[in-house]
C-alpha positions as CSV (number, residue, x, y, z in Angstrom):
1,X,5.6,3.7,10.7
2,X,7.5,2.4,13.6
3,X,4.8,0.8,15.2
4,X,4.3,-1.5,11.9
5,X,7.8,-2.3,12.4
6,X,8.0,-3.6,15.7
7,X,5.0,-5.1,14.8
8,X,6.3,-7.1,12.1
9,X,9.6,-8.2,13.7
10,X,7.8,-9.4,16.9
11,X,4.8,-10.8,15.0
12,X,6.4,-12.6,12.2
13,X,9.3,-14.3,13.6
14,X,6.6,-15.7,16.3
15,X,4.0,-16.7,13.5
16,X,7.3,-18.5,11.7
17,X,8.5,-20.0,14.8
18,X,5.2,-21.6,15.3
19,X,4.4,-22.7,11.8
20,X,8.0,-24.5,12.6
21,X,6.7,-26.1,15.9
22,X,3.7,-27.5,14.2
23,X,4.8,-28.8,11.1
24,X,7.5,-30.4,13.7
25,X,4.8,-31.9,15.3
26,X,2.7,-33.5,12.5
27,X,6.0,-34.4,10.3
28,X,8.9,-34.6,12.9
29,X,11.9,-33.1,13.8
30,X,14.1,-34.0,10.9
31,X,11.8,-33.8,8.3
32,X,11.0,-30.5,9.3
33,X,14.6,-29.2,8.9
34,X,15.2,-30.9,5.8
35,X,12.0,-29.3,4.4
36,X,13.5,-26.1,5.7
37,X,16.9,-27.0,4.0
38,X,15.2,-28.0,0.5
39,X,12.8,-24.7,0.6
40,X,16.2,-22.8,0.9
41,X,18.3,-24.1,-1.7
42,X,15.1,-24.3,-4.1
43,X,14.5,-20.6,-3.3
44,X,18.0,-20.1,-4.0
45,X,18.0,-21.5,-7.4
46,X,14.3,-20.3,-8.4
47,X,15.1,-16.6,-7.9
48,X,18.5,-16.8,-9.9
49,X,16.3,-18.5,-12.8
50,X,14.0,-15.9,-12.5
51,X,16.2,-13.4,-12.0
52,X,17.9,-13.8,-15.0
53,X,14.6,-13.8,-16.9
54,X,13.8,-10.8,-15.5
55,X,17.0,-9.2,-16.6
56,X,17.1,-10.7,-19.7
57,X,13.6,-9.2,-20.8
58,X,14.7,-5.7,-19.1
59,X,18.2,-5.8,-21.4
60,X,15.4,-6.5,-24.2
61,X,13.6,-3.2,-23.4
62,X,16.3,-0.8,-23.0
63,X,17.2,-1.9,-26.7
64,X,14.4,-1.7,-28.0
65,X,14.4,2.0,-26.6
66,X,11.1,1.0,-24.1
67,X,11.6,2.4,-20.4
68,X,11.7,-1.6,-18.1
69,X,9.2,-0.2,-15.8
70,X,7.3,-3.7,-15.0
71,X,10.4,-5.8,-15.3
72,X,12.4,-3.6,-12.7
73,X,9.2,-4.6,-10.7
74,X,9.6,-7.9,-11.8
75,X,12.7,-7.8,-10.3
76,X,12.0,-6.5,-7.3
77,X,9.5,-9.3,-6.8
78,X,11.9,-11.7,-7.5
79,X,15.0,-10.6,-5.0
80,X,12.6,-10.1,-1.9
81,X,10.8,-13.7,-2.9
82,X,14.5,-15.3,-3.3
83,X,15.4,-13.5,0.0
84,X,11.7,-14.8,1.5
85,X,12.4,-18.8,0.5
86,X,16.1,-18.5,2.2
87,X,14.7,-17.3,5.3
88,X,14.0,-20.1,7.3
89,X,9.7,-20.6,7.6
90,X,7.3,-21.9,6.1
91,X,4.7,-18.9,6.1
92,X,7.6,-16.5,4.3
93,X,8.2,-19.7,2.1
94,X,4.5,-19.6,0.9
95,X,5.0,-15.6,0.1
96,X,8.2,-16.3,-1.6
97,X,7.0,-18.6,-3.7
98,X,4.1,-16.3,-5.2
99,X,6.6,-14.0,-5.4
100,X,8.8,-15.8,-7.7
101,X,6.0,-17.6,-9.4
102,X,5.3,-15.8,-13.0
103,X,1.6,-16.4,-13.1
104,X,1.5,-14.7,-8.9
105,X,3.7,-11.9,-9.9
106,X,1.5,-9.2,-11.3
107,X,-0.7,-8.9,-8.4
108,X,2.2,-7.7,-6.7
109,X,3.2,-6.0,-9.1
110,X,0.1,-4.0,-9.4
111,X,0.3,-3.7,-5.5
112,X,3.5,-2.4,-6.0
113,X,2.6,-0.2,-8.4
114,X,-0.4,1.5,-6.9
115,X,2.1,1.9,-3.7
116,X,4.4,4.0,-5.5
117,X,2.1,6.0,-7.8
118,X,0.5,6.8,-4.5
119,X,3.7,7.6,-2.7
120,X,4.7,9.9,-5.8
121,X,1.2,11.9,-6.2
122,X,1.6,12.7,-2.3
123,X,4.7,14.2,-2.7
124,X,6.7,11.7,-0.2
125,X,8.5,10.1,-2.9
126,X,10.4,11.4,-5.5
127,X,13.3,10.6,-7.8
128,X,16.4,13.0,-8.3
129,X,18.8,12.6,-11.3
130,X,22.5,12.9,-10.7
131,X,24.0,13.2,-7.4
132,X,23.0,14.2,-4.6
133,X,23.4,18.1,-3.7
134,X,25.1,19.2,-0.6
């Protein structure tokens, strides 16, 4: 597990830093930033749009008695695709984007479903009510 971690903050931040570098290259300096800038505050105001959607269709659910299993997904998807389009980068931009993008979603969704079910029928993940017990 920790080797996928140091992976992943040595290898991404590189693979970002480049994908900068080029688009530098082909597009400029300035341009570049200000891409980086507009992805940013567009990612900002995409994820509380779909945010809200999310929780609006989740506040539907619970009253309508149904458990909000694939919206709390849904949501999920939306705050690490928010958090992916304010990081700045254009290869976490692309992710963020399908994150946040309603017809993307579902495969994640169904990624992130499989992961759990997965996690839960091995016994490594399991979900206590109440407090915690000391």
């Amino acid at each position: 597990m920790y080797k996928w971690l140091v992976a992943l903050i040595i290898i991404v931040p590189a693979a970002e830093l480049w994908g900068i570098v080029e688009m530098g290259r082909h597009i400029g300096g300035w341009a570049t930033f200000g891409l980086l800038l507009l992805t940013g505050f567009a990612g900002a105001w995409l994820a509380r749009s779909e945010g809200r959607k999310v929780w609006q269709q989740a506040q539907r659910q619970m009253e309508a008695g149904q458990i909000p299993g694939n919206s709390i997904l849904d949501g999920l998807c939306v705050l690490v695709g928010g958090f992916l389009l304010m990081m700045p980068g254009f290869i976490s931009d692309i992710v963020g984007i399908t994150l946040l993008f309603p017809l993307t979603r579902p495969f994640y969704r169904l990624f992130l479903y499989r992961w759990l079910e997965r996690k839960i029928r091995s016994g490594s993940f399991t979900i206590r009510r109440g407090p915690p017990r000391w």
